[in-house]
C-alpha positions as CSV (number, residue, x, y, z in Angstrom):
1,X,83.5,111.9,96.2
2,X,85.5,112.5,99.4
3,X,87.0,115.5,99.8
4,X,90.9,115.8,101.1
5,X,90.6,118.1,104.3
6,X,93.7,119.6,105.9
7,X,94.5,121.8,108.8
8,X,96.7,124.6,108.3
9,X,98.0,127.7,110.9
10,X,97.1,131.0,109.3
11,X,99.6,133.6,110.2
12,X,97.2,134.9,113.1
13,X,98.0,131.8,114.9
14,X,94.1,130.1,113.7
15,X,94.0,126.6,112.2
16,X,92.0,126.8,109.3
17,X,90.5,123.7,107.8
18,X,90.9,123.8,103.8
19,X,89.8,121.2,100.9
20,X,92.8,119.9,98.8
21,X,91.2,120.3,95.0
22,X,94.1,119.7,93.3
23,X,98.2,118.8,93.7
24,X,100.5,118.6,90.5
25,X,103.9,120.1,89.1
26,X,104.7,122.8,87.1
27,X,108.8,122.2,86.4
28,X,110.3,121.3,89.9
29,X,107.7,122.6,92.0
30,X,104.9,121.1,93.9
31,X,101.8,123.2,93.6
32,X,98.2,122.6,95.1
33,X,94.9,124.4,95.0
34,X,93.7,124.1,98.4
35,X,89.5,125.9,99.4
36,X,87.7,127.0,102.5
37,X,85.3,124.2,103.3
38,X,82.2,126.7,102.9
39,X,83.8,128.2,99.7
40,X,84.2,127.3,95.9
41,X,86.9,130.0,95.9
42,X,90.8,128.5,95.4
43,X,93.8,129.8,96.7
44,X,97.4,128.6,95.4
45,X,100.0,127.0,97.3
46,X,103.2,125.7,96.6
47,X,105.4,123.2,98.7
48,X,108.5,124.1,100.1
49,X,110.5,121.6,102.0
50,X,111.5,122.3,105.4
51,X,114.2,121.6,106.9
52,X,113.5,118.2,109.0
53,X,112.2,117.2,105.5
54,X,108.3,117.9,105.5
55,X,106.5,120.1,103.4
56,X,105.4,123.5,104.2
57,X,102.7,124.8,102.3
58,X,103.5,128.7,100.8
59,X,100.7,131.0,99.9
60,X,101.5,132.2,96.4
61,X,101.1,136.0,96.6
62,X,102.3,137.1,93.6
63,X,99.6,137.8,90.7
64,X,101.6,136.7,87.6
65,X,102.3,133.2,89.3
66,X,99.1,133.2,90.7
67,X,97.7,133.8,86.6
68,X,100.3,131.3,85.7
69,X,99.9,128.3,87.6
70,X,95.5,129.0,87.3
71,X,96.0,128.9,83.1
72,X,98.1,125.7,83.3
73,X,95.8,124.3,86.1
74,X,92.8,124.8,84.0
75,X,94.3,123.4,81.1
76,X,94.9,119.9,83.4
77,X,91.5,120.0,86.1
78,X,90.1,117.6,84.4
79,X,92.6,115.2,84.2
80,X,93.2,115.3,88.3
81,X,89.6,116.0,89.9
């Protein structure tokens, strides 16, 4: 399987390359799981639209949306890897 690699500017300034798991919705909102390239470990992100109209992925930070958006992605993973 190929894996979906992206570059991303941490906030020190460092581009970072991660794996793209996984992308779906929850309601209106554009979530992805997103992995270090050396790392099984996932970290949420969700997509906010800037303002020239791209997407800007979001770190979610907080732990009950974090818990959230993991149950429902569990429930799904199968389905989209």
């Amino acid at each position: 399987m190929e894996e979906n690699i992206i570059e991303l500017v941490n906030e020190d300034g460092k581009t970072e390359k991660l794996v793209v798991e996984a992308t779906f919705h929850i309601d209106d909102t554009l979530y992805a799981v997103l992995h270090e390239i050396n790392s099984d470990e996932g970290m949420i992100y969700y997509v906010e639209e800037a303002d020239d109209g791209n997407g800007i992925l979001v770190k979610v930070e907080d732990e009950e949306e974090i818990k959230e958006v993991m149950e429902i992605y569990e429930g799904i993973a199968d389905d989209l890897i």
